[in-house]
C-alpha positions as CSV (number, residue, x, y, z in Angstrom):
1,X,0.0,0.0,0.0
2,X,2.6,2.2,1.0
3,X,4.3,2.0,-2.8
4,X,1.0,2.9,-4.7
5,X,0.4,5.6,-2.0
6,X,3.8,7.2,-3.3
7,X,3.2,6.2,-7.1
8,X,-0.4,7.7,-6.7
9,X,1.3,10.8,-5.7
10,X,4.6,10.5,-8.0
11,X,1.7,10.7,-11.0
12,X,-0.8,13.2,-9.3
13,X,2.1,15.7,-9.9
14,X,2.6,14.5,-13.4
15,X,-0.8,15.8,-14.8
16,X,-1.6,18.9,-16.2
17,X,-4.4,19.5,-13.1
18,X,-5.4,22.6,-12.5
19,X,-6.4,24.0,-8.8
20,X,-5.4,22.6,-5.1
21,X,-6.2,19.3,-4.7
22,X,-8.9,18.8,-1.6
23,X,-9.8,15.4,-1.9
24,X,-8.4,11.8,-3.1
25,X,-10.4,8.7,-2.5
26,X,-10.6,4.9,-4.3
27,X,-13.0,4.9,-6.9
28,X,-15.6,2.2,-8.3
29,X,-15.4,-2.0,-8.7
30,X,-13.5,-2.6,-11.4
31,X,-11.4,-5.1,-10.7
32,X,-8.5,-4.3,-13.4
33,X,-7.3,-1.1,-13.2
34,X,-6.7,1.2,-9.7
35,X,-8.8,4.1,-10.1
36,X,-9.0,7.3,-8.0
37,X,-11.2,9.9,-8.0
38,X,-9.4,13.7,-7.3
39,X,-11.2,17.0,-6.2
40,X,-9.7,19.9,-7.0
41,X,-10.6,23.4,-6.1
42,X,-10.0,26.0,-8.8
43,X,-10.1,29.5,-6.4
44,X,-13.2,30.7,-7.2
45,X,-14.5,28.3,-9.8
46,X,-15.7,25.8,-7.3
47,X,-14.5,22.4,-7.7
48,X,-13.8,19.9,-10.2
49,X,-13.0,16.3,-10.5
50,X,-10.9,13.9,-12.3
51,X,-10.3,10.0,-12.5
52,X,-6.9,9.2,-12.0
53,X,-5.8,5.2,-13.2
54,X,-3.0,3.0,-12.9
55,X,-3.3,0.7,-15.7
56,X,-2.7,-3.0,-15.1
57,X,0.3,-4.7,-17.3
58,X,-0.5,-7.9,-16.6
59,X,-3.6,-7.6,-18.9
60,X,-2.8,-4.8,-21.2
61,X,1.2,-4.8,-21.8
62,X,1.4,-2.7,-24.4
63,X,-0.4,0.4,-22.6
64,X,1.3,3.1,-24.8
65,X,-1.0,1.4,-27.4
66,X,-3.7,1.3,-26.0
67,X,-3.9,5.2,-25.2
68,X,-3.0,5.8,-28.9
69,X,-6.8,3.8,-29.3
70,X,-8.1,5.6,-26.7
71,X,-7.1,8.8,-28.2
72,X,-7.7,8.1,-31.5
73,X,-11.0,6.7,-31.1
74,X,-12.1,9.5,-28.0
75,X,-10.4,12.4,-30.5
76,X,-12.8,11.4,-33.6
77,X,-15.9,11.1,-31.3
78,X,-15.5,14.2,-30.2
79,X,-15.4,16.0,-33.7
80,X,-18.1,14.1,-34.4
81,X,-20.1,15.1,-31.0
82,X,-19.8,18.4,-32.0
83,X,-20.9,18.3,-35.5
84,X,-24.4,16.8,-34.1
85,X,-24.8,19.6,-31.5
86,X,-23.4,17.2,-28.7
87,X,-21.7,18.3,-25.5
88,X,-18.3,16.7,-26.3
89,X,-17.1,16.8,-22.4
90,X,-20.3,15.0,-21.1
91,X,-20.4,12.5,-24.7
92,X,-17.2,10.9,-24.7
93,X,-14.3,10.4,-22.4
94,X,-11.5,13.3,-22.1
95,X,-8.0,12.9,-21.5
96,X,-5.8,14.9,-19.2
97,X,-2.4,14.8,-20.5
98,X,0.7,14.7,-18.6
99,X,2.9,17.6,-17.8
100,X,4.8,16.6,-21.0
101,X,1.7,16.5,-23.3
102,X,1.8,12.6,-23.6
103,X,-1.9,10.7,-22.7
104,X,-0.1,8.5,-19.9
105,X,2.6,9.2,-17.6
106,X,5.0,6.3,-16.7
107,X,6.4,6.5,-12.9
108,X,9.9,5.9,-11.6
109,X,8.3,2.1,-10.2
110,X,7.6,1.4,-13.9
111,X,4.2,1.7,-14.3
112,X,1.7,3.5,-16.8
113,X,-0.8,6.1,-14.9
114,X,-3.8,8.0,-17.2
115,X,-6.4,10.6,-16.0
116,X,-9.8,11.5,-17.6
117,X,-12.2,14.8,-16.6
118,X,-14.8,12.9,-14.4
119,X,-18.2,13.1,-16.0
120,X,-20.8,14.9,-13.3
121,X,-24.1,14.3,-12.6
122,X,-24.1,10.7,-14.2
123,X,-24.2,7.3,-12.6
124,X,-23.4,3.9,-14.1
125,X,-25.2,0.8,-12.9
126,X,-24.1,-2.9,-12.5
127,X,-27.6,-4.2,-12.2
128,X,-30.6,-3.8,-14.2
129,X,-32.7,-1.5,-11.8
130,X,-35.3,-0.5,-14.2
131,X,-35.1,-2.2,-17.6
132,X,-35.7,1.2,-19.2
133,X,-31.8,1.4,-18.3
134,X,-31.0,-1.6,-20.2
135,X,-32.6,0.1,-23.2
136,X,-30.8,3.3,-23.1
137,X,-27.9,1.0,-23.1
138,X,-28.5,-0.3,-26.2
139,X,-28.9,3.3,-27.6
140,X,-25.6,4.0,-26.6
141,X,-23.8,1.4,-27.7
142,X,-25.7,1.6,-30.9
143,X,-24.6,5.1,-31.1
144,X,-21.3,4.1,-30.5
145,X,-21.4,2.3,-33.6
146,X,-22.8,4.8,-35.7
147,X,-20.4,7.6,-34.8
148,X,-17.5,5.2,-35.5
149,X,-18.9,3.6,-38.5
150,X,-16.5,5.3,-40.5
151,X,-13.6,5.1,-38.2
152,X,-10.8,2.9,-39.8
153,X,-10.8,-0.1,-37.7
154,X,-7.5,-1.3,-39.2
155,X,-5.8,1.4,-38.1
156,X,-6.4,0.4,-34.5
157,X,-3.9,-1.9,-32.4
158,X,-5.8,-5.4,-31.3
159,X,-4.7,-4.7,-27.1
160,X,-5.4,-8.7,-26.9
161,X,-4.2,-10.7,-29.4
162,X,-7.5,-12.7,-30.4
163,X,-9.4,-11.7,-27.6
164,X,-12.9,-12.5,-29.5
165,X,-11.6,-15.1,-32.4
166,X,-13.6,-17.8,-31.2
167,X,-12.4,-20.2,-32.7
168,X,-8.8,-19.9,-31.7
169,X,-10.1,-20.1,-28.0
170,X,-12.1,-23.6,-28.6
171,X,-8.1,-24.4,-29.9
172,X,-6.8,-23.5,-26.5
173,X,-10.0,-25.5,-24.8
174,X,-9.3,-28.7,-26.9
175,X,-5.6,-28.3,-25.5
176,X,-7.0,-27.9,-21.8
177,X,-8.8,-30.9,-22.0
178,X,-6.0,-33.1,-23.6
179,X,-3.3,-32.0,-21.2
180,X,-6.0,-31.8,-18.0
181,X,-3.2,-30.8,-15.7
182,X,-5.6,-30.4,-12.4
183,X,-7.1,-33.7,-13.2
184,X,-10.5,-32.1,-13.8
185,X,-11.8,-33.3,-16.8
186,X,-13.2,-36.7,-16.1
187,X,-15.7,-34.9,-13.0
188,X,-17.4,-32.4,-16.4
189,X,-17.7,-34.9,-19.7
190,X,-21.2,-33.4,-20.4
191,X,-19.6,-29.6,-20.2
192,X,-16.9,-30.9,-22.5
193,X,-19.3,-32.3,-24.6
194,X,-21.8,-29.2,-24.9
195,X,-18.6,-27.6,-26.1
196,X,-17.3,-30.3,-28.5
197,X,-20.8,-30.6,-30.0
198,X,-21.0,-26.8,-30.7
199,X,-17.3,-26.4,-33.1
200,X,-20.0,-24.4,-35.5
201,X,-20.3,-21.6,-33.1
202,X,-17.3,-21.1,-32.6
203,X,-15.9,-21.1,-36.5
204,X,-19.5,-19.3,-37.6
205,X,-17.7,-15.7,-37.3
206,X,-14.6,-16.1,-38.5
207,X,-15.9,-18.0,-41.1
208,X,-18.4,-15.0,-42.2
209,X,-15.2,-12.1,-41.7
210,X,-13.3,-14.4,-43.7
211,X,-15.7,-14.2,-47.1
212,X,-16.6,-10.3,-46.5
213,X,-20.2,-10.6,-45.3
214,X,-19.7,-8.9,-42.8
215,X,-16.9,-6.1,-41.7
216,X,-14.5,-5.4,-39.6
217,X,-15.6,-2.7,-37.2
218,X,-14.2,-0.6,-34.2
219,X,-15.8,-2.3,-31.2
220,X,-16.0,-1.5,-27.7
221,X,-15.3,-5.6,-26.5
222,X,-16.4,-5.3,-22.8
223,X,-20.6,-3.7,-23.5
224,X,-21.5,-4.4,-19.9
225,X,-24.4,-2.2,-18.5
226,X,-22.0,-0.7,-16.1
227,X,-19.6,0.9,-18.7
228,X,-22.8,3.2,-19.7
229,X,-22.9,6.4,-18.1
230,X,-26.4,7.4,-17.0
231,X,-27.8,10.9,-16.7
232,X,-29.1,11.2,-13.3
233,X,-32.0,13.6,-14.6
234,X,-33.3,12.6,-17.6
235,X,-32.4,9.1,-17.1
236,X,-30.8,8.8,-20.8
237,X,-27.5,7.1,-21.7
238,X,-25.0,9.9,-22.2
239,X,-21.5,8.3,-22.5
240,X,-19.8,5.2,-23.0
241,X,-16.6,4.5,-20.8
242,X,-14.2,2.0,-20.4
243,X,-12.6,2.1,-23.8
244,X,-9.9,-0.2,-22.8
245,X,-10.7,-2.8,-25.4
246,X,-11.6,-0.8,-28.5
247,X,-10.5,-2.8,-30.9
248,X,-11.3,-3.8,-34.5
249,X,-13.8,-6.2,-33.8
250,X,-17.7,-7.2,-35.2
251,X,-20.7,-5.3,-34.3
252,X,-22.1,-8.4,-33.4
253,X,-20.3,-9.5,-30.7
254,X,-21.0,-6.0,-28.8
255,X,-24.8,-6.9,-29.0
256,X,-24.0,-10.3,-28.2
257,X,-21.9,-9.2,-24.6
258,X,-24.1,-6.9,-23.5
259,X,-26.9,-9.5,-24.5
260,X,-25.4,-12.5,-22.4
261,X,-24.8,-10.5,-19.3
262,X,-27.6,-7.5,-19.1
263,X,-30.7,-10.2,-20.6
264,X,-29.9,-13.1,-18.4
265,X,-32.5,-13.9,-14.7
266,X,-30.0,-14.8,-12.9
267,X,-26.2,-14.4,-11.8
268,X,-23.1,-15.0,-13.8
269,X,-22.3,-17.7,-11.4
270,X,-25.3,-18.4,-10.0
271,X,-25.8,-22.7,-8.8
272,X,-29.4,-23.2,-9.6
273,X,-29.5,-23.5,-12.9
274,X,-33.3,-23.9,-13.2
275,X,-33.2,-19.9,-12.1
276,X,-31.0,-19.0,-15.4
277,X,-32.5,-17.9,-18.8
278,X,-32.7,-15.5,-21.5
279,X,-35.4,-12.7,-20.7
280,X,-37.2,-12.2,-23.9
281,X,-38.1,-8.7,-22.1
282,X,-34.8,-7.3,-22.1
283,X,-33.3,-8.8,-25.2
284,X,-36.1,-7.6,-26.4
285,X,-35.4,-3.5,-25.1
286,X,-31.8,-4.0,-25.4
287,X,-31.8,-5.4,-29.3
288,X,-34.8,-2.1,-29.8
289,X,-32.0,0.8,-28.3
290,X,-28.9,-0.9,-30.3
291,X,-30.6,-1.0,-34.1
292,X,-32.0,2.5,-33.4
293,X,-28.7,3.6,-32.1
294,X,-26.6,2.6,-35.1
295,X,-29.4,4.4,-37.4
296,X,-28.5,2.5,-40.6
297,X,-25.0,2.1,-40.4
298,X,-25.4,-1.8,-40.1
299,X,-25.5,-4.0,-43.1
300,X,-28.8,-6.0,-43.4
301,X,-26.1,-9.4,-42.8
302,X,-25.5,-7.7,-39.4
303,X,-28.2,-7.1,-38.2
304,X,-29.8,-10.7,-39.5
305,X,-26.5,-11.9,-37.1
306,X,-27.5,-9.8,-34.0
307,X,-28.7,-13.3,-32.5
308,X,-25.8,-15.3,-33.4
309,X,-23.8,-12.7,-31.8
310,X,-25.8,-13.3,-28.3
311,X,-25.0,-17.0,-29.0
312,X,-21.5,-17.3,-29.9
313,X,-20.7,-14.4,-26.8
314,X,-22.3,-16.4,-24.3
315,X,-20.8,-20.0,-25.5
316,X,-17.2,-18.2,-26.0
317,X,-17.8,-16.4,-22.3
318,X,-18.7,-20.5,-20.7
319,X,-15.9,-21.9,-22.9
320,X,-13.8,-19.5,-20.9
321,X,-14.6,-20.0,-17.8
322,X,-14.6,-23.9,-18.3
323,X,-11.0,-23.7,-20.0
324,X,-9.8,-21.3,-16.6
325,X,-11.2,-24.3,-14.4
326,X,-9.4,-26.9,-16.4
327,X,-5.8,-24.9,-16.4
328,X,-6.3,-24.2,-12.6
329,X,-8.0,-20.8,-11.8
330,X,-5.7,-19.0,-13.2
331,X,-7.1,-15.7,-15.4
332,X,-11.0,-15.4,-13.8
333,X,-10.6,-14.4,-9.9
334,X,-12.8,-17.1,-8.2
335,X,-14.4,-17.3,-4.4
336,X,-14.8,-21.0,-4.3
337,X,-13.3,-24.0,-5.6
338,X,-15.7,-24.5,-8.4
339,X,-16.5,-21.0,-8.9
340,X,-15.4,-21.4,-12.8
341,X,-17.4,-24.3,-13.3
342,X,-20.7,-22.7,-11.8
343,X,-19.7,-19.5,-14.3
344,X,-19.4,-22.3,-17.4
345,X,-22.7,-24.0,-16.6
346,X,-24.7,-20.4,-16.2
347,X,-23.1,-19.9,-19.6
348,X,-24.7,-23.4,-21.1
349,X,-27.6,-22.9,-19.9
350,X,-27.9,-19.7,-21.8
351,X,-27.2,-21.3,-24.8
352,X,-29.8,-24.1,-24.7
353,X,-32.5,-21.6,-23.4
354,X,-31.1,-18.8,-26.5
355,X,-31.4,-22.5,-28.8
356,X,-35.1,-22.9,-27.4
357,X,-36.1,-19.2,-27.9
358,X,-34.0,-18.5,-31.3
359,X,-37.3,-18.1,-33.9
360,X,-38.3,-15.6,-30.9
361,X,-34.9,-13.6,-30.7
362,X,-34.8,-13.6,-34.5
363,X,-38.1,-12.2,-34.8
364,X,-37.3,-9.8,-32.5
365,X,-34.5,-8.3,-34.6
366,X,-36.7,-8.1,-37.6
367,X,-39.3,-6.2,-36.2
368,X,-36.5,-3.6,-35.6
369,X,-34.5,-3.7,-38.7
């Protein structure tokens, strides 16, 4: 504690803040990054607030390029903010730059610090309090899409190498299985089988970027309700945050992520399996906010693939978490010895009930088209 205490202020004096700083205090639940949240008072301006974050190497090592996405991608939207009549410091994140104009400062300990002007009068929520929420999320990250339709996704750097190709990660679960170095396989043949029996999910995507029916976007990769800022008065979505992972990436999968965790009854790693399924309701407001968010920008193969994305997200996610238990707990933090597991089977039993509704979800996408 005592070296982040002195890193925290190494890099507080390292920004271009303005004022006298009043207040300093750990700031939301994300379990990467160390985030902070600064008050400074500005004489007789009142006071004004900033995130401060130390970036964490172990899951983004390259963090030099992922601020060049960041800025890039934060840069554009805010041109494009403006040209709409937008307020371009509530819309889309803003960077404070360091004392020598870089987006990130690197302290003497060796780590990579980055501070944003804190959005006021906005909250973000990690559960769906009133599903109205859940459709101003799909607005947003519909609108998300549309201002960077034209963006050049290829000029981008992927943060983590393959971190939706799908296909390669079925790859790495076949290898789990084969080398089974916890000697966990034998106790979950039916999870290994739902897996096995489902190689056609995981190849469908790859297969589809691979013949140009659909295109490579700039994606957001992480669409969880909470990375939606919410204005606290008129109860619309007003920015998207957490830009760690824009990448190129498919439109798809961003419906399909926000999809598996936002639509689902029942907790990520919740036992009772009879209490998971896919609400209809909110795939239903969700799928409603997203197609009238990206206004057009969609091809008609999209947006005929929204389902599939919900699909292949939620397999992928299950296939995750059963690979982690195979290989020993090691990426997904965990609270109990099968902790993975539960996550994997909440993940399956997704699938089968997305399987069960699909003529419904696909429905549901055409009447919004």
């Amino acid at each position: 504690m005592k070296a982040i205490r002195a890193q925290k202020a190494e890099a507080i004096n390292h920004f271009q803040f303005e004022g006298r700083l009043v207040k300093e205090i750990p700031f939301g639940n994300g379990h990467i990054n160390d985030t902070f949240l600064l008050t400074f008072e500005v004489k007789k301006m009142g006071k004004i607030k900033a995130i401060l974050q130390r970036m964490n190497q172990n899951v983004f090592n390259n963090p030099i390029e992922l601020m060049e996405n960041i800025v890039g991608v934060t840069s554009y939207l805010r041109e494009k903010i403006i040209e709409q009549g937008g307020d371009p410091e509530r819309e889309t994140l803003n960077v404070i730059p360091a004392t020598d104009g870089k987006p990130y400062y690197k302290d003497s300990f060796g780590d990579y610090w980055r501070s944003y002007i804190f959005i006021t009068d906005a909250t973000s929520y990690d559960l769906i309090e009133d599903p109205d929420i859940f459709y101003e999320s799909g607005l947003a990250f519909g609108n998300f899409q549309k201002l960077l339709s034209d963006y050049p996704a290829d000029t981008l750097y992927e943060v983590i190498e393959g971190f939706h190709d799908t296909a390669a990660r079925l790859e790495r679960f076949k290898k789990a299985v084969k080398e089974d170095v916890m000697g966990r396989a034998a106790e979950v043949q039916d999870e290994i089988r739902f897996v096995l029996e489902r190689q056609d999910v995981a190849e469908f995507f790859g297969k589809c970027l691979a013949s140009g029916e659909v295109p490579l976007r700039v994606t957001h990769n992480d669409t969880k309700l909470n990375n939606i800022m919410i204005d606290n008065k008129s109860g619309k979505g007003v920015c998207v945050i957490d830009l760690d992972t824009v990448m190129p990436g498919l439109a798809m999968n961003d419906f399909g992520d926000a999809i598996r965790f936002g639509a689902s009854t029942a907790a990520e790693d919740e036992k009772d399996l009879d209490k998971v399924s896919c609400s209809m309701e909110l795939y239903e407001l969700f799928a409603k906010g997203f197609i009238e968010g990206c206004d057009g920008r969609l091809t008609d193969k999209e947006i005929e693939l929204l389902p599939m994305g919900a699909k292949v997200m939620t397999y992928e996610c299950g296939m995750r978490f059963l690979t982690d238990y195979l290989e020993g707990d090691k990426y997904f933090k965990i609270h109990r010895p099968e902790h993975n597991l539960d996550r994997a089977r909440t993940q399956f039993k997704l699938v089968k009930d997305m399987e069960a509704k699909w003529d419904e979800m696909t429905s549901i996408v055409e009447k919004y088209r």
